[in-house]
Every structure is written in structure tokens, then in C-alpha cells.
Backbone atoms as SQL, in Angstrom:
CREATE TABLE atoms (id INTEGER PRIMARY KEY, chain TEXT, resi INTEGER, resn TEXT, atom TEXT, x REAL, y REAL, z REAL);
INSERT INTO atoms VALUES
  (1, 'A', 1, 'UNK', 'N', -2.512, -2.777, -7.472),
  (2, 'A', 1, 'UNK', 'CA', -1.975, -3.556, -8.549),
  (3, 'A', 1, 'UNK', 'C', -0.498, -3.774, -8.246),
  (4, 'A', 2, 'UNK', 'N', -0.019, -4.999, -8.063),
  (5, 'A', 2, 'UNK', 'CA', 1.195, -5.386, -7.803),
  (6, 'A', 2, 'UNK', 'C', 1.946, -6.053, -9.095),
  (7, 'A', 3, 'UNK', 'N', 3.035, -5.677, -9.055),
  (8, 'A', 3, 'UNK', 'CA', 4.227, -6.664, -9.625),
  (9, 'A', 3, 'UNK', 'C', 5.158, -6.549, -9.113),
  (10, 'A', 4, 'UNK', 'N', 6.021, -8.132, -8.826),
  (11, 'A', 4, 'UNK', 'CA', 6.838, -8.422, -8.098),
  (12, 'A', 4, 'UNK', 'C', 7.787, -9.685, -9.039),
  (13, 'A', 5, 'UNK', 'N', 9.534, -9.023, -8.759),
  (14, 'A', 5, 'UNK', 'CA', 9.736, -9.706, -9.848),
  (15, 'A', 5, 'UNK', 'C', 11.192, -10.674, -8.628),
  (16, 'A', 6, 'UNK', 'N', 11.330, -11.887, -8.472),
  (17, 'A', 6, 'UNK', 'CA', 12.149, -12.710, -7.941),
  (18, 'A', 6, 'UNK', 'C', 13.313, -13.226, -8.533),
  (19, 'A', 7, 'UNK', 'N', 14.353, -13.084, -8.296),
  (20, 'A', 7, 'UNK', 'CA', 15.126, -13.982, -8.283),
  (21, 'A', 7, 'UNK', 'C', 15.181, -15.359, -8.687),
  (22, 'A', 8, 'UNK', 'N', 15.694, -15.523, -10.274),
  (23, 'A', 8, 'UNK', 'CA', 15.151, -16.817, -10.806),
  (24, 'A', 8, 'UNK', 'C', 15.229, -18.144, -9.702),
  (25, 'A', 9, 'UNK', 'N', 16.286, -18.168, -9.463),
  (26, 'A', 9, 'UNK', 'CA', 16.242, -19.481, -8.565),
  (27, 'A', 9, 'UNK', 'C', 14.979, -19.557, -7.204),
  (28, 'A', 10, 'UNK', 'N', 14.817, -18.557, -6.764),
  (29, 'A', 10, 'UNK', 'CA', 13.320, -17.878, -5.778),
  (30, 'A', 10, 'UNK', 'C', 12.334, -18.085, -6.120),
  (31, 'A', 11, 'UNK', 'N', 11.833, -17.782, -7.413),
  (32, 'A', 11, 'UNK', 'CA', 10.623, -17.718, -8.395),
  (33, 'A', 11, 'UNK', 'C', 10.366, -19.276, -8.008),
  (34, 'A', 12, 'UNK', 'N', 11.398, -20.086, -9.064),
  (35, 'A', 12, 'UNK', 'CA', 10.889, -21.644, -9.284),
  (36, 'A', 12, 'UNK', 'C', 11.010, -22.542, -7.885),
  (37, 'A', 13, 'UNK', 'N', 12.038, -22.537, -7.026),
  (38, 'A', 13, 'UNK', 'CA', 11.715, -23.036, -5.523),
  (39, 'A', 13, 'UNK', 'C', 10.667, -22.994, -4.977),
  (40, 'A', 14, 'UNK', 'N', 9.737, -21.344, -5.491),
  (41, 'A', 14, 'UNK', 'CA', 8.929, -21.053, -4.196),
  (42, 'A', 14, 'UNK', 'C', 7.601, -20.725, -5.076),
  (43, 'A', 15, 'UNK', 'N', 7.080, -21.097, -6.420),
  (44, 'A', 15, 'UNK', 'CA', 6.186, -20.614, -7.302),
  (45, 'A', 15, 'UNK', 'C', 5.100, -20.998, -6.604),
  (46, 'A', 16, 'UNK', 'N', 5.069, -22.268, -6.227),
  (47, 'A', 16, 'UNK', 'CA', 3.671, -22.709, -5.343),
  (48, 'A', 16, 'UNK', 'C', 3.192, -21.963, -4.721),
  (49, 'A', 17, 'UNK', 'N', 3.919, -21.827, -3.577),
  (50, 'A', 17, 'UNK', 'CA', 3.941, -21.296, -2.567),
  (51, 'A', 17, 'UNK', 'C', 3.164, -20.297, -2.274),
  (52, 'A', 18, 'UNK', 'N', 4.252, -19.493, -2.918),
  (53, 'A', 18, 'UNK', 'CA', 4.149, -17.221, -3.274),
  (54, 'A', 18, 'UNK', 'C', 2.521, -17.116, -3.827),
  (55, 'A', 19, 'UNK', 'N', 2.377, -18.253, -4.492),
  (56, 'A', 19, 'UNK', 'CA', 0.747, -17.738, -5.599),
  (57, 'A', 19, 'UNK', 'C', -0.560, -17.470, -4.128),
  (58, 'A', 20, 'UNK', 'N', -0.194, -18.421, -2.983),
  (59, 'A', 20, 'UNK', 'CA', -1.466, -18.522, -1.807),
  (60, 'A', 20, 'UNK', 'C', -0.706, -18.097, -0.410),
  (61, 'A', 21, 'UNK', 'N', 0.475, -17.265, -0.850),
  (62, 'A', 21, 'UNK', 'CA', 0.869, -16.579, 0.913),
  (63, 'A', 21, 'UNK', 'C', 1.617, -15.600, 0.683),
  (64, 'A', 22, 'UNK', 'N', 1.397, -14.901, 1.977),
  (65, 'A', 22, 'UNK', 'CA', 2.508, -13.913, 1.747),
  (66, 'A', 22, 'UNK', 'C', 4.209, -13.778, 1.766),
  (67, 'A', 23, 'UNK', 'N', 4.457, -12.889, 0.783),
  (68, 'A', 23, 'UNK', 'CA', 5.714, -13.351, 0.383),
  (69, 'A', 23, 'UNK', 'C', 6.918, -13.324, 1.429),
  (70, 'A', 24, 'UNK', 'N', 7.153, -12.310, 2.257),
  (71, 'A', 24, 'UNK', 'CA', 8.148, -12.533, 3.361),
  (72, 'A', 24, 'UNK', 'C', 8.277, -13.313, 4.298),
  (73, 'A', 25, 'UNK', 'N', 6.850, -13.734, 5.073),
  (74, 'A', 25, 'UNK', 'CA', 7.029, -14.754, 5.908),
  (75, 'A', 25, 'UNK', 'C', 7.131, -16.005, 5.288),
  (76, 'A', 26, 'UNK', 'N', 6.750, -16.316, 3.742),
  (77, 'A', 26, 'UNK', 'CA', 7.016, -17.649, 3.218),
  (78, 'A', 26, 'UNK', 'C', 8.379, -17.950, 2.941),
  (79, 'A', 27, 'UNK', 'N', 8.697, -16.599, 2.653),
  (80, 'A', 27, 'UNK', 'CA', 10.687, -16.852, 2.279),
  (81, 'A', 27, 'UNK', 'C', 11.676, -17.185, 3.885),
  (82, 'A', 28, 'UNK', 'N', 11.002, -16.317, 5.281),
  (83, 'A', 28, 'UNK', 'CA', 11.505, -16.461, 6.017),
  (84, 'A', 28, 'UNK', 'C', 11.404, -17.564, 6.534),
  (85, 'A', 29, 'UNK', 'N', 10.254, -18.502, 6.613),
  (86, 'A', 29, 'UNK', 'CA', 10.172, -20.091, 7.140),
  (87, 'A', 29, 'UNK', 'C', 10.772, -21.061, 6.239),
  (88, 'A', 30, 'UNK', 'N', 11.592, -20.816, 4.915),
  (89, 'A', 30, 'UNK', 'CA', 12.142, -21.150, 4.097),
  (90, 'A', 30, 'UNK', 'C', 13.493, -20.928, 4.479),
  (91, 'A', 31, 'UNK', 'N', 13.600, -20.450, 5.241),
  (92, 'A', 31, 'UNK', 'CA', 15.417, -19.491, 5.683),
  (93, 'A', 31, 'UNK', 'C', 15.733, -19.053, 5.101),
  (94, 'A', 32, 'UNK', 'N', 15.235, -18.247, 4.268),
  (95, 'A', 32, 'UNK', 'CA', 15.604, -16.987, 3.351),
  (96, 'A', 32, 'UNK', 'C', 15.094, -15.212, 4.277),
  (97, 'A', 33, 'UNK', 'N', 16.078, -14.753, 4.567),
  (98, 'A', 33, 'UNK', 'CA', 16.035, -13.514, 5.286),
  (99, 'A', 33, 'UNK', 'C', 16.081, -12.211, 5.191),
  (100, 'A', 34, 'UNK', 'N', 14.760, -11.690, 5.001),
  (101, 'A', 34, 'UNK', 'CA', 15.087, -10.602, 4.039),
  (102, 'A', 34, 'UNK', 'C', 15.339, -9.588, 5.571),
  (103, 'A', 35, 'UNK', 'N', 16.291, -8.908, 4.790),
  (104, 'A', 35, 'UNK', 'CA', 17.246, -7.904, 6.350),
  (105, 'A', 35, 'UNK', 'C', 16.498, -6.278, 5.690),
  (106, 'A', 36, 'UNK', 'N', 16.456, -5.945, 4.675),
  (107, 'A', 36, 'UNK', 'CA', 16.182, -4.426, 4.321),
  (108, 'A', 36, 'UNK', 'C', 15.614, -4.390, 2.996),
  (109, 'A', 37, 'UNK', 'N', 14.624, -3.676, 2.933),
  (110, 'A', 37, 'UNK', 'CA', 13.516, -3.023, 2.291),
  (111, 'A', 37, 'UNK', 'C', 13.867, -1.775, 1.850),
  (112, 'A', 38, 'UNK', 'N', 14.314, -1.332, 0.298),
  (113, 'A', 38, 'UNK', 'CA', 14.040, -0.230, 0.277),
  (114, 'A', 38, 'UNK', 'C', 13.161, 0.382, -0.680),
  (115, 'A', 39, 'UNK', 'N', 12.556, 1.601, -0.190),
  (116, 'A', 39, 'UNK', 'CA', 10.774, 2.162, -1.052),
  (117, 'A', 39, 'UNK', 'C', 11.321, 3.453, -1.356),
  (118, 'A', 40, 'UNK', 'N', 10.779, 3.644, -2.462),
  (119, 'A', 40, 'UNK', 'CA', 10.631, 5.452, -3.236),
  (120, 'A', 40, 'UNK', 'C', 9.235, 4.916, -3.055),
  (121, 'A', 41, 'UNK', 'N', 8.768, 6.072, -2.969),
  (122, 'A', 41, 'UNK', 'CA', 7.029, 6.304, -3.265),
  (123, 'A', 41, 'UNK', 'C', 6.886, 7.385, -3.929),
  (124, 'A', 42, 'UNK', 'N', 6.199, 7.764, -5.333),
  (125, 'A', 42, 'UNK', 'CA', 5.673, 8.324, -6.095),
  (126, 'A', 42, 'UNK', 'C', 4.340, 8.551, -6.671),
  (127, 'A', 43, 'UNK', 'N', 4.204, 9.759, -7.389),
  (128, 'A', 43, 'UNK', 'CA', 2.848, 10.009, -7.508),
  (129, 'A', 43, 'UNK', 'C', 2.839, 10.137, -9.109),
  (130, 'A', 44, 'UNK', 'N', 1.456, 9.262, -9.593),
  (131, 'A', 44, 'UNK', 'CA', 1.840, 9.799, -10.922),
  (132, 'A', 44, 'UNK', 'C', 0.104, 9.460, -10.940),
  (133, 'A', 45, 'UNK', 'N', -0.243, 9.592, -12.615),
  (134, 'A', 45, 'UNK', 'CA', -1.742, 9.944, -13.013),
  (135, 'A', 45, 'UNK', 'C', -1.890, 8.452, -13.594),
  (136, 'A', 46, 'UNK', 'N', -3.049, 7.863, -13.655),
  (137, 'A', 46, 'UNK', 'CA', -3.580, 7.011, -14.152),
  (138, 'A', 46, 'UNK', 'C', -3.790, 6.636, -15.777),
  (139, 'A', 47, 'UNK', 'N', -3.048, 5.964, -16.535),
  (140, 'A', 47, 'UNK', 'CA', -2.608, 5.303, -17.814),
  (141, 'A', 47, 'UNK', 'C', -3.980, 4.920, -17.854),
  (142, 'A', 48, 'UNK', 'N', -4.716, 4.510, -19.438),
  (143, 'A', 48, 'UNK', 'CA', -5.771, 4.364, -19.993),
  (144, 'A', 48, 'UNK', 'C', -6.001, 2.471, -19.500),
  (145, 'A', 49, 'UNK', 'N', -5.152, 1.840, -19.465),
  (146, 'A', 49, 'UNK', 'CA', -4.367, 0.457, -18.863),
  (147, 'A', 49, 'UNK', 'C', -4.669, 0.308, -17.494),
  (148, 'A', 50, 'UNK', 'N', -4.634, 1.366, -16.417),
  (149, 'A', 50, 'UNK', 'CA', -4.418, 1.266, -15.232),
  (150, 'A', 50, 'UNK', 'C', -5.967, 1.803, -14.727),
  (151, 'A', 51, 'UNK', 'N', -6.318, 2.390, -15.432),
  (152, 'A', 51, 'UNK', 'CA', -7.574, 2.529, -15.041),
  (153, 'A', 51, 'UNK', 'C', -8.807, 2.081, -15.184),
  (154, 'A', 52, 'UNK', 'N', -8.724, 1.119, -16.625),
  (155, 'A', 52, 'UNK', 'CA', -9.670, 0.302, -16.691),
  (156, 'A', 52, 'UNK', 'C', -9.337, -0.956, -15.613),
  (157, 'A', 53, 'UNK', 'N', -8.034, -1.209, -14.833),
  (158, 'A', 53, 'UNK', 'CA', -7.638, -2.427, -14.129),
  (159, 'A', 53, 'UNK', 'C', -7.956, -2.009, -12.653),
  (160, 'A', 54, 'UNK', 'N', -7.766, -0.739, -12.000),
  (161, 'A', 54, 'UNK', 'CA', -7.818, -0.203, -10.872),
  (162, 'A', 54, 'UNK', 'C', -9.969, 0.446, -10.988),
  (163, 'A', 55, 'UNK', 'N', -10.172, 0.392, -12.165),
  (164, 'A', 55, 'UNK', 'CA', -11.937, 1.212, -11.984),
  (165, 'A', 55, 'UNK', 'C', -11.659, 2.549, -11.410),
  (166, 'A', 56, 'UNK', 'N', -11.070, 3.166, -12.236),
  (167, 'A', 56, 'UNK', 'CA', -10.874, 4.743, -11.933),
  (168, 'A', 56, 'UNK', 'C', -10.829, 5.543, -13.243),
  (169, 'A', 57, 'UNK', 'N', -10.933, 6.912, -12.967),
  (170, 'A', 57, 'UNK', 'CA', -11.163, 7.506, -13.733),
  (171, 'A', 57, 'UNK', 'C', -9.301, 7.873, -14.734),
  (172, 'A', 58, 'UNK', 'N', -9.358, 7.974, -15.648),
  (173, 'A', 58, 'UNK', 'CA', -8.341, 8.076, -16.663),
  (174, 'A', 58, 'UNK', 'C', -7.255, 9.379, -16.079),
  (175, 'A', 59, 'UNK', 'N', -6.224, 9.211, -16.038),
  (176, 'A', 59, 'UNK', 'CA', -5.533, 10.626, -15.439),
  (177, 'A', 59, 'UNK', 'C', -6.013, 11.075, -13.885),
  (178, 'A', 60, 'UNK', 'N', -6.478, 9.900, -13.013),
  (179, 'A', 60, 'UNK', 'CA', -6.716, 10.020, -11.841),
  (180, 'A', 60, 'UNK', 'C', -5.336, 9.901, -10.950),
  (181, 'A', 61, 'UNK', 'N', -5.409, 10.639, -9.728),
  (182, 'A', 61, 'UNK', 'CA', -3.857, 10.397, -9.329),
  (183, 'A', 61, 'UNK', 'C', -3.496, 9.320, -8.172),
  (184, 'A', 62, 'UNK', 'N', -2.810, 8.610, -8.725),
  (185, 'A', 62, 'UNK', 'CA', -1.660, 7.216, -8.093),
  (186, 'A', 62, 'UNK', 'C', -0.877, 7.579, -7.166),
  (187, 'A', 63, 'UNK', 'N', -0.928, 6.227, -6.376),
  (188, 'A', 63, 'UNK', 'CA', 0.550, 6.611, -5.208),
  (189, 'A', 63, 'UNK', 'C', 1.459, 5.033, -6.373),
  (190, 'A', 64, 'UNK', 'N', 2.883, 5.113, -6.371),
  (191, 'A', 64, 'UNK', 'CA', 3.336, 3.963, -6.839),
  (192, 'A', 64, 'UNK', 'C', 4.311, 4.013, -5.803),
  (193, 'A', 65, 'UNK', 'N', 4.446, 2.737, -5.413),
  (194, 'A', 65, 'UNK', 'CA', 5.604, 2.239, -4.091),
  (195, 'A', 65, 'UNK', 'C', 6.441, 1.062, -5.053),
  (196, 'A', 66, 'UNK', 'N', 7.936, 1.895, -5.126),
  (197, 'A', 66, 'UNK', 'CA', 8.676, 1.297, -5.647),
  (198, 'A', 66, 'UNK', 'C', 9.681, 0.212, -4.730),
  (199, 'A', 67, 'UNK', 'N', 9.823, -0.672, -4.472),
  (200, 'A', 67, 'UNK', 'CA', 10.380, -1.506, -3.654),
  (201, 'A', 67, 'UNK', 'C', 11.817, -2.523, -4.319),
  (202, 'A', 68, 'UNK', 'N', 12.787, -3.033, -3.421),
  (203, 'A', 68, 'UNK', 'CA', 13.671, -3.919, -3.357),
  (204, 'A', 68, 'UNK', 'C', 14.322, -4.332, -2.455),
  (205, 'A', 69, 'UNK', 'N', 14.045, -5.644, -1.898),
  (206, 'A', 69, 'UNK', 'CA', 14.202, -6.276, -0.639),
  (207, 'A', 69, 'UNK', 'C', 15.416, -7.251, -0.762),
  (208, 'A', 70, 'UNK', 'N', 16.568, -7.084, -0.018),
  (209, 'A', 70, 'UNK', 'CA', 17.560, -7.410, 0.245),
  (210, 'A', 70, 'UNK', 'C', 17.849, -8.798, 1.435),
  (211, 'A', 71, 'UNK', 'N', 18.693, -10.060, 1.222),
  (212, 'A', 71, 'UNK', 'CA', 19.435, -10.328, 2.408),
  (213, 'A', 71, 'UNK', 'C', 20.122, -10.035, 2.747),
  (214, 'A', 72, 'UNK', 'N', 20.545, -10.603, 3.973),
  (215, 'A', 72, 'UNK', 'CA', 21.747, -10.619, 4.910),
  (216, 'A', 72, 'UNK', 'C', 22.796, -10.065, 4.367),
  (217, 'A', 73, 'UNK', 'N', 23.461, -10.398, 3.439),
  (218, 'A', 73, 'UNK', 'CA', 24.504, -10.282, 2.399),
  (219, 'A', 73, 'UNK', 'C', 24.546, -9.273, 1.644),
  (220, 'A', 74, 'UNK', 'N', 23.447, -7.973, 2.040),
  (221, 'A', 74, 'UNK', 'CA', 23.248, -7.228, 0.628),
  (222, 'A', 74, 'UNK', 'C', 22.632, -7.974, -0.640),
  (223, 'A', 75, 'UNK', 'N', 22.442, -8.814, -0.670),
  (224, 'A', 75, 'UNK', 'CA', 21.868, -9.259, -2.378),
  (225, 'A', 75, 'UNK', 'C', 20.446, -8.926, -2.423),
  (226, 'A', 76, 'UNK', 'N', 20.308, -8.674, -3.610),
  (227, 'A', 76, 'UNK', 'CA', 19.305, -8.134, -4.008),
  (228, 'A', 76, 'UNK', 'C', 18.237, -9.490, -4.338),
  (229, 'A', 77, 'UNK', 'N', 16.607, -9.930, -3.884),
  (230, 'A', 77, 'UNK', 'CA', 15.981, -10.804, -4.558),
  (231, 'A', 77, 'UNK', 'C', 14.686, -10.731, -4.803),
  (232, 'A', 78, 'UNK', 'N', 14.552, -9.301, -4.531),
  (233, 'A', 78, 'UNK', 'CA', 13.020, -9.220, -4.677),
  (234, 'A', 78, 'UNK', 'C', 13.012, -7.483, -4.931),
  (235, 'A', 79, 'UNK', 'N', 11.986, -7.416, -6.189),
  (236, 'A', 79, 'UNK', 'CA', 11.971, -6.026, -6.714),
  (237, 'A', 79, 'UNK', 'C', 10.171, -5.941, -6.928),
  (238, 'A', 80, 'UNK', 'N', 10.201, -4.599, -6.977),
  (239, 'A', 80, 'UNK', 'CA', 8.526, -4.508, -7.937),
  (240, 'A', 80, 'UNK', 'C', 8.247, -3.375, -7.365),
  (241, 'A', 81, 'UNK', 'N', 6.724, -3.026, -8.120),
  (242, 'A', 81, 'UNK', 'CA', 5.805, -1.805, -7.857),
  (243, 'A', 81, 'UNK', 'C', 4.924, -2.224, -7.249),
  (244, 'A', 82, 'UNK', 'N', 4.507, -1.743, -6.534),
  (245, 'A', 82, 'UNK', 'CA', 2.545, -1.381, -6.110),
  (246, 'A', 82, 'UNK', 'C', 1.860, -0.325, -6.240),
  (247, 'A', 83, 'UNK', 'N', 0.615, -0.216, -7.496),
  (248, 'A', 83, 'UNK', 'CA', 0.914, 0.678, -7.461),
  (249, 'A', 83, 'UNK', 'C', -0.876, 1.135, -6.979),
  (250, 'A', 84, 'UNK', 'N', -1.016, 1.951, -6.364),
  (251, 'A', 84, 'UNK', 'CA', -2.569, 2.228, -5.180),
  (252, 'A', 84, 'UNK', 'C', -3.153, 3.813, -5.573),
  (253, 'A', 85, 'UNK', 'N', -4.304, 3.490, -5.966),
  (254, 'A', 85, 'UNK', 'CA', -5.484, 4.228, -5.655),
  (255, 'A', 85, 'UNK', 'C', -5.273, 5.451, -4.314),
  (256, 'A', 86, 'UNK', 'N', -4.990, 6.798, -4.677),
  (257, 'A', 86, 'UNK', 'CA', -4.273, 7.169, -3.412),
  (258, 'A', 86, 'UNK', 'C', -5.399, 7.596, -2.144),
  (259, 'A', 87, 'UNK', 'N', -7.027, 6.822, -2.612),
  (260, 'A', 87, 'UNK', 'CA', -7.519, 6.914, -1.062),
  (261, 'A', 87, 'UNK', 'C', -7.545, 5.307, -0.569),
  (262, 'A', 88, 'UNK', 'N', -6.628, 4.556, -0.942),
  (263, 'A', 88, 'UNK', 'CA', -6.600, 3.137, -0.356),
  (264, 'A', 88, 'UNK', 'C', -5.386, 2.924, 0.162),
  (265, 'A', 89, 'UNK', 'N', -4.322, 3.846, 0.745),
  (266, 'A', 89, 'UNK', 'CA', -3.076, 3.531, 0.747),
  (267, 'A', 89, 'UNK', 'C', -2.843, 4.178, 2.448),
  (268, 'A', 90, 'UNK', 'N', -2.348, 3.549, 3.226),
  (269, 'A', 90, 'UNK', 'CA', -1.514, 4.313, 4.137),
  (270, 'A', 90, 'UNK', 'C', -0.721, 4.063, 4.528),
  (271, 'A', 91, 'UNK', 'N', 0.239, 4.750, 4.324),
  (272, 'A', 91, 'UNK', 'CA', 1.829, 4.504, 4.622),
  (273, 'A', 91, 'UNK', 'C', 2.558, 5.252, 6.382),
  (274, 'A', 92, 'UNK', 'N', 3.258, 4.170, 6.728),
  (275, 'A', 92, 'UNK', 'CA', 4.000, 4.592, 8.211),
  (276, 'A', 92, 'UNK', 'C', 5.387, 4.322, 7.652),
  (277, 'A', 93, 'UNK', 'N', 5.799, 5.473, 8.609),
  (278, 'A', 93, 'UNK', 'CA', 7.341, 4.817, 8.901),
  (279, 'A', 93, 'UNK', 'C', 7.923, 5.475, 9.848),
  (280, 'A', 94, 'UNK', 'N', 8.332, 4.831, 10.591),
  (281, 'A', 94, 'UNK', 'CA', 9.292, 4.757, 12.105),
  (282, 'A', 94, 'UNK', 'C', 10.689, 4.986, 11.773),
  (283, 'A', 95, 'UNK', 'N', 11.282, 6.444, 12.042),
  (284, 'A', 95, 'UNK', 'CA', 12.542, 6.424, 12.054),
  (285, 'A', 95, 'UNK', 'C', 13.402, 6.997, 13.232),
  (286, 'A', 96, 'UNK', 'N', 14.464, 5.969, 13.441),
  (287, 'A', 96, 'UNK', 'CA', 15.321, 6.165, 14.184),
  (288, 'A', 96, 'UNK', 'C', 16.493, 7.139, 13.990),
  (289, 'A', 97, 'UNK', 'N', 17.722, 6.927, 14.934),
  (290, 'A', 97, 'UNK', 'CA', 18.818, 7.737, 14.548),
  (291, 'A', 97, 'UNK', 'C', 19.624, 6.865, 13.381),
  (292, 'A', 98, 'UNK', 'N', 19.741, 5.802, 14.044),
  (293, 'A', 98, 'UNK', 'CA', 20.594, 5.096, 12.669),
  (294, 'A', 98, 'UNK', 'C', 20.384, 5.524, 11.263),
  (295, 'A', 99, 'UNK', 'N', 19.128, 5.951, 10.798),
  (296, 'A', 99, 'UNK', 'CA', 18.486, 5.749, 9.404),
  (297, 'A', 99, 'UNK', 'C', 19.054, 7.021, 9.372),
  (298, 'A', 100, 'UNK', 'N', 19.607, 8.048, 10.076),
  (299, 'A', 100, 'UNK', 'CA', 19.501, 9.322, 9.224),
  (300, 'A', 100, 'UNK', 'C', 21.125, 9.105, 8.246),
  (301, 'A', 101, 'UNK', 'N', 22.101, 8.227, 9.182),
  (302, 'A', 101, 'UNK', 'CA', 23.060, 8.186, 8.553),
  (303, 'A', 101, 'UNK', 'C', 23.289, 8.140, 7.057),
  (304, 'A', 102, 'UNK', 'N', 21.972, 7.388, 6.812),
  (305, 'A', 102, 'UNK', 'CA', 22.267, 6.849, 5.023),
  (306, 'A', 102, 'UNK', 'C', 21.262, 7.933, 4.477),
  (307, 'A', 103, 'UNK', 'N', 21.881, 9.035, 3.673),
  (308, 'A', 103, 'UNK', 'CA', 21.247, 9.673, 3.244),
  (309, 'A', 103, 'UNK', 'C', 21.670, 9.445, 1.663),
  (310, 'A', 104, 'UNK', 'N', 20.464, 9.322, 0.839),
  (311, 'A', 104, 'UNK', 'CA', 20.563, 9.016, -0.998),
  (312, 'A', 104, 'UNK', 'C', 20.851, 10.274, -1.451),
  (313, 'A', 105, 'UNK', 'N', 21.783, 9.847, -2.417),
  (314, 'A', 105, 'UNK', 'CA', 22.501, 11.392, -3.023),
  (315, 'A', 105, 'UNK', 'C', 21.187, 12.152, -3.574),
  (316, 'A', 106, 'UNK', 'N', 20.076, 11.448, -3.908),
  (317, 'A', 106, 'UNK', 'CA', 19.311, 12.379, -5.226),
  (318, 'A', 106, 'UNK', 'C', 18.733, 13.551, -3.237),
  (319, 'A', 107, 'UNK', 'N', 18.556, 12.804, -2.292),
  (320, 'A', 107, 'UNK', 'CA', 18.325, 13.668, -1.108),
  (321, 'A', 107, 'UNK', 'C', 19.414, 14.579, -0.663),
  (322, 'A', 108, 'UNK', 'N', 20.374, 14.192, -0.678),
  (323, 'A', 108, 'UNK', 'CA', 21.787, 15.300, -0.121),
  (324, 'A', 108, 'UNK', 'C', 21.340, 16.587, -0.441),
  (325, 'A', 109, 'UNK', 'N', 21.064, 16.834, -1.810),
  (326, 'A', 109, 'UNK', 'CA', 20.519, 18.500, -2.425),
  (327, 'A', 109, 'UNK', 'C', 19.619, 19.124, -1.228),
  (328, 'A', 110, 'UNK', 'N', 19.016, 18.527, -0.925),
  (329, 'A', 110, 'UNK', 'CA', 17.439, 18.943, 0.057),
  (330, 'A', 110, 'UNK', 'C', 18.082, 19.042, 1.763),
  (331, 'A', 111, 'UNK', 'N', 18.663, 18.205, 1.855),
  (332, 'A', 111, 'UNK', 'CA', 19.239, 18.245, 3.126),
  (333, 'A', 111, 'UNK', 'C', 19.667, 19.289, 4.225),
  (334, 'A', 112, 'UNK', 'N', 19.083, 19.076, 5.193),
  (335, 'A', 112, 'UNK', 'CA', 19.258, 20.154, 5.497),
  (336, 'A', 112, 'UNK', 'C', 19.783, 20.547, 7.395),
  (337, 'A', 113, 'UNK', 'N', 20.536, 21.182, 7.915),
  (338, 'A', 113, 'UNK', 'CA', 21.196, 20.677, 9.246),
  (339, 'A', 113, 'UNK', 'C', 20.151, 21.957, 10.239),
  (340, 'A', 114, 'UNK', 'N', 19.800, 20.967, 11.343),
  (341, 'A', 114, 'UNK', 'CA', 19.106, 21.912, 11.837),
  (342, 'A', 114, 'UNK', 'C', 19.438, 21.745, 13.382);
């Protein structure tokens, strides 16, 4: 279950569009460039709402992928949840050295030098 919320001027340029493709490569053949992605992923239980929409059982447990995708510029134009059934989900991620630099304060606590 997705929601994804645009950038008014984004939304109405590209409403056609977004409804029958996917959203990054339609913004990028548009010359709109999204440079960085950033995700929290969380776990939470299934709402009486979410489970009659997902066909699961009530208080079943969720992955939710919180997202906001950035240009060039830092600006912010694309936000939302997804939120997945946690045996339909698999998540990667590839990290380099660069990425360790930016560490999020709510992580600093946990951090740890090894």
C-alpha cells in the first residue's frame, strides 16, 4: 500500500503520466533529477483499515518504508510511505565509505567505533 505525496507544481505537470509509470524514470526523462533518497524503515502491527486493504489478519506485523526523494539542489519533491506485508518485502542496500560520514543524530547514541 503506497502513498506518495508531490510537489504541487510535480503533481499537476506530471498527473497523467505518474497514474501509468513509474515515478523516477518518468520525472528523469522529464529532466527532473532525483540525486538522493532517504528511507527509515519500520515495523509496526496492522490497523483494522490496513488489514481489511492488505487481506491480513488484524494486529499482523508491517514493514513501513518511510521515504523522501530529493534534487540536485537539496529540495525536497517527493515524500510517502509504503507500507508491506513483511513476507512480501526485500530490502538491499549497498554501502560505501562515503555513507558512513552522514550519520543521523537519533543514530549517534548507537554508534559505535570499532
Amino acid at each position: 500500500m503506497d502513498t506518495t505525496y508531490f510537489l504541487q507544481e510535480i503533481g499537476q505537470a506530471f498527473a497523467e503520466k505518474l497514474q501509468s509509470s513509474l515515478i523516477y524514470p518518468t520525472l528523469d526523462k522529464n529532466g527532473i533529477s532525483i540525486e538522493r533518497v532517504e528511507a527509515t524503515l519500520e515495523c509496526t502491527h496492522a490497523t483494522r483499515e490496513i488489514s481489511e486493504h492488505l487481506e491480513i489478519n488484524l494486529g499482523a506485523p508491517l514493514l513501513v518504508n518511510c521515504y523522501t526523494a530529493y534534487t540536485q539542489r537539496h529540495k525536497p519533491i517527493i515524500c510517502g510511505e509504503t507500507i508491506s506485508r513483511t513476507g512480501c518485502l526485500c530490502y538491499s542496500v549497498t554501502l560505501t565509505k562515503n555513507n558512513f560520514s552522514e550519520v543521523s543524530p537519533k543514530n549517534r547514541a548507537t554508534e559505535k567505533n570499532y
